[in-house]
RODO-2510 file (C-alpha; in nm, 4 decimals, decimal comma):
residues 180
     n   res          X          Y          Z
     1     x     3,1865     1,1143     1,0705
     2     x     2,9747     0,7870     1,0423
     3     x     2,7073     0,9415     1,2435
     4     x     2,6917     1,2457     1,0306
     5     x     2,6668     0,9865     0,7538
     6     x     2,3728     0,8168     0,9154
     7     x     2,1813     1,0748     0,9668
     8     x     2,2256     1,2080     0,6378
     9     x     2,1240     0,8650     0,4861
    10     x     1,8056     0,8414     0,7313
    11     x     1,7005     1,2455     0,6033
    12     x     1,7066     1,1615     0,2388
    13     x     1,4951     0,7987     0,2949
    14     x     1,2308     0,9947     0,5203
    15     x     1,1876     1,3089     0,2571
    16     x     1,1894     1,0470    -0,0473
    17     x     0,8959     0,8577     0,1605
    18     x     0,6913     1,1110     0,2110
    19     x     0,7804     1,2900    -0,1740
    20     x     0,4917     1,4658    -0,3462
    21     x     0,6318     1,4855    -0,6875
    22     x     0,7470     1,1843    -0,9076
    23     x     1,1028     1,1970    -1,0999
    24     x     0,8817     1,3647    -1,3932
    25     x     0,7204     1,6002    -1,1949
    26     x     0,3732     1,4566    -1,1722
    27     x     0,2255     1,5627    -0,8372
    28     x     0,1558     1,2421    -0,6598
    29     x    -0,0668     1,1470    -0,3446
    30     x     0,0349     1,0822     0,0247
    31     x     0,0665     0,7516     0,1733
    32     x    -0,2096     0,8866     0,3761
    33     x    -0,3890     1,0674     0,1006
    34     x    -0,3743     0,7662    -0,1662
    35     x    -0,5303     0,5303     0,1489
    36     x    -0,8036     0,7559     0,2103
    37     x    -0,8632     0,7970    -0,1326
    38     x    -0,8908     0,3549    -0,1721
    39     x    -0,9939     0,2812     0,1922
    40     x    -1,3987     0,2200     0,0873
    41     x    -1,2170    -0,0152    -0,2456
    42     x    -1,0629    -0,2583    -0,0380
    43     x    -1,2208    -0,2232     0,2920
    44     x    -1,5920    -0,2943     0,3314
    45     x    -1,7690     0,0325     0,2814
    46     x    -2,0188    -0,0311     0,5942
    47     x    -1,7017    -0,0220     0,8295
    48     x    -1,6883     0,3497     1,0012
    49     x    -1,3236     0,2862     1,1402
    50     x    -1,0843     0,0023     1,1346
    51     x    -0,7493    -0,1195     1,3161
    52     x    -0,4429    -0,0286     1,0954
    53     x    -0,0878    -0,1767     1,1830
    54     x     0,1090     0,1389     1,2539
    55     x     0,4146     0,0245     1,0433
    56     x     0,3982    -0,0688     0,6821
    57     x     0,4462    -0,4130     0,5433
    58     x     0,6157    -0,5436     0,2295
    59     x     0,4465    -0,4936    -0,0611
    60     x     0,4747    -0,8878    -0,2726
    61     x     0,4499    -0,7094    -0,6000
    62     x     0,7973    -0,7733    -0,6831
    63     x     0,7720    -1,0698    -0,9142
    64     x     0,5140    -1,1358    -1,1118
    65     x     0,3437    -1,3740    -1,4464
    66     x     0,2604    -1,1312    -1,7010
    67     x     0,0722    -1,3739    -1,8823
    68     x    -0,1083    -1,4415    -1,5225
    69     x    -0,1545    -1,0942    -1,4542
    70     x    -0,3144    -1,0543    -1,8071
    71     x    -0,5362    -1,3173    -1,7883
    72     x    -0,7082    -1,3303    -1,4405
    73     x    -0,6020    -1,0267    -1,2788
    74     x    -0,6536    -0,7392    -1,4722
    75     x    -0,9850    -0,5644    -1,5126
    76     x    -0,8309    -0,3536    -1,8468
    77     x    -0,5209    -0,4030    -2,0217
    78     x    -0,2056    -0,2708    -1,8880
    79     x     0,1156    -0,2517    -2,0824
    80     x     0,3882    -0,4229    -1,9484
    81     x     0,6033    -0,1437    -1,9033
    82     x     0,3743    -0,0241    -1,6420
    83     x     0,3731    -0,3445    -1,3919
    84     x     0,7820    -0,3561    -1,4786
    85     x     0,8037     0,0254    -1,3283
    86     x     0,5842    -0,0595    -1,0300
    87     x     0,7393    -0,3681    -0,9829
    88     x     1,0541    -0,2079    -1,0058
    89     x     0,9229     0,1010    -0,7554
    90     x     0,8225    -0,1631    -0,4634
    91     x     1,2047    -0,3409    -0,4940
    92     x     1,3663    -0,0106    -0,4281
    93     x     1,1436     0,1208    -0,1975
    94     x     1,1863    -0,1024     0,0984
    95     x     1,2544     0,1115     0,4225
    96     x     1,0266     0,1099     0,7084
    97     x     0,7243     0,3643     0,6974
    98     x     0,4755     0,4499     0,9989
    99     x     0,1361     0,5900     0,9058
   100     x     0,0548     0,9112     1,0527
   101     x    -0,2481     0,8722     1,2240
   102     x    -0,3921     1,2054     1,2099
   103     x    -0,3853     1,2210     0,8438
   104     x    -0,5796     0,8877     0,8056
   105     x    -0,9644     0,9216     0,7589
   106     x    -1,1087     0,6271     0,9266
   107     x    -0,8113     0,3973     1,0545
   108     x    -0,7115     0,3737     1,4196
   109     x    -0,3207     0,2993     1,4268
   110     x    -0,2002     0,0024     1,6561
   111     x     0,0947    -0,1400     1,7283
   112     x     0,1921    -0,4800     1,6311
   113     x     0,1320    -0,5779     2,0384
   114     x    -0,2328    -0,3713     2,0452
   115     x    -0,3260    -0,5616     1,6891
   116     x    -0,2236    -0,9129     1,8847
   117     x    -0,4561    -0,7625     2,1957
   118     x    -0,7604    -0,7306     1,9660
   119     x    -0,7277    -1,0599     1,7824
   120     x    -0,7679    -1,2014     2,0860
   121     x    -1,1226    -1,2189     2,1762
   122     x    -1,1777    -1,2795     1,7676
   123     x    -1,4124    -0,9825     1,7097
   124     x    -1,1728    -0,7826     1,5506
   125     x    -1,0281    -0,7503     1,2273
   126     x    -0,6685    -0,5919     1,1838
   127     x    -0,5198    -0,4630     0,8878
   128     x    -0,1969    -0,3718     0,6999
   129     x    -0,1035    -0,1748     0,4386
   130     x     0,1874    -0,1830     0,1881
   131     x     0,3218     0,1799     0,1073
   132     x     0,1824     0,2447    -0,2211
   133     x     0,4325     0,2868    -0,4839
   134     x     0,3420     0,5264    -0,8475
   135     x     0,4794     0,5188    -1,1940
   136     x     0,7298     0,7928    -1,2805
   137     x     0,4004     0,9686    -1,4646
   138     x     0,1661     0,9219    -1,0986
   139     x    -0,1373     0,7527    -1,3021
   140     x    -0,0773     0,4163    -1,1945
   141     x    -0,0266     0,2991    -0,8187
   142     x     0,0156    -0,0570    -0,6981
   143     x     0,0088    -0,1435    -0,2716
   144     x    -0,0426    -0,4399    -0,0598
   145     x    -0,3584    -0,5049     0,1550
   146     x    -0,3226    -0,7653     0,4262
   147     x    -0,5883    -0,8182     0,7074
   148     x    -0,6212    -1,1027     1,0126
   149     x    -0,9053    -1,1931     1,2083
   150     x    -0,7760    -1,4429     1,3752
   151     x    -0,5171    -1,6881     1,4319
   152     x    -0,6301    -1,9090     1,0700
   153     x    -0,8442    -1,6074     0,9442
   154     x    -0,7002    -1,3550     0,7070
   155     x    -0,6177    -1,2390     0,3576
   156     x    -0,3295    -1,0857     0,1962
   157     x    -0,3892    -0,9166    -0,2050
   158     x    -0,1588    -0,7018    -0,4016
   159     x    -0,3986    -0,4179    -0,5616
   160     x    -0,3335    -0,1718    -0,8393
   161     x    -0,4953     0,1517    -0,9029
   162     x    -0,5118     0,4151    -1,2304
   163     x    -0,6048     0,7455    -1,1919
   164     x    -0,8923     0,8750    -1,3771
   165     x    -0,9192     1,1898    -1,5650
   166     x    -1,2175     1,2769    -1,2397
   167     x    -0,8885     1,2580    -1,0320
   168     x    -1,0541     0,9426    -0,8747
   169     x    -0,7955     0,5783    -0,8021
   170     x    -1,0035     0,3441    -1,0262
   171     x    -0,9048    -0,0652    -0,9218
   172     x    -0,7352    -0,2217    -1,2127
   173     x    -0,6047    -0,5128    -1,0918
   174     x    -0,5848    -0,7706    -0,8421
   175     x    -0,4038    -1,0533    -0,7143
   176     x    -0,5078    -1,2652    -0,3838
   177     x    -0,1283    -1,3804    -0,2544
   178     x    -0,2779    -1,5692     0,0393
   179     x    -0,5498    -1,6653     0,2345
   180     x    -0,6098    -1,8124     0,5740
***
């Protein structure tokens, strides 16, 4: 009976992760979709392909200043209610997500023991992604960005995204959590 429960648990987290509807209806993005659609934002747009950690990390937009956010972080006002209902979307959403690599444009998947390999010989450059989280309505999105480049090289930044009436994820916002 506890196996039955389980596996009934681990269904409903794996069809809520990869959901393409919000709670109002609004058709949202992919993981894979919403990446591709930000990749050339917060990746340098002269890089063809690039290392991604297969598994998602945490995204640190759980807490945040308001009157920080406001002041040095936003490129356009956002109400508060909107950074509440993503902040709110990244506590609850914290289960374990692996990118599916042939949806992905221009990242090459790796395991954490590959991305360890290619720091090595410190020509590479690694990086992680948060799984993007959306307001009930799908027109804002907030996700974590984390790369490494070495063993005191790297850069971690919480990013968030509005769609535009073009259908286009226009940066709004963001927040370096740590640098290396």
């Amino acid at each position: 009976m506890l196996h039955r429960i389980l596996t009934i648990c681990l269904v409903l987290i794996t069809a809520t992760a990869g959901a393409q509807q919000s709670p109002t209806g609004a058709a949202l993005p992919s993981p894979e979709e919403f990446v591709n659609s930000i990749d050339t934002t917060v990746i340098p747009k002269k890089v063809k392909h690039y290392y991604l950690v297969v598994g998602t990390d945490s995204c640190r937009f759980l807490k945040y200043n308001y009157d920080d956010w406001i002041q040095y972080h936003l490129k356009e006002p956002l109400a508060v209610n909107i950074l509440n209902d993503l902040s709110e979307k990244v506590y609850l959403s914290r289960y374990p997500y692996r990118w599916k690599q042939p949806k992905l444009n221009k990242a090459v998947c790796v395991t954490q023991p590959q991305a360890d390999s290619l720091l090595r010989d410190h020509k590479n450059v690694v990086f992680s992604f948060s799984l993007p989280q959306f307001t009930d309505d799908g027109q804002y999105a907030v996700i974590d960005l984390n790369f490494v480049c070495g063993p005191v090289c790297g850069q971690g930044t919480t990013y968030i995204f509005r769609l535009t009436t073009e259908g286009e994820w226009k940066l709004v916002g963001q927040y370096v959590n740590w640098v290396s």
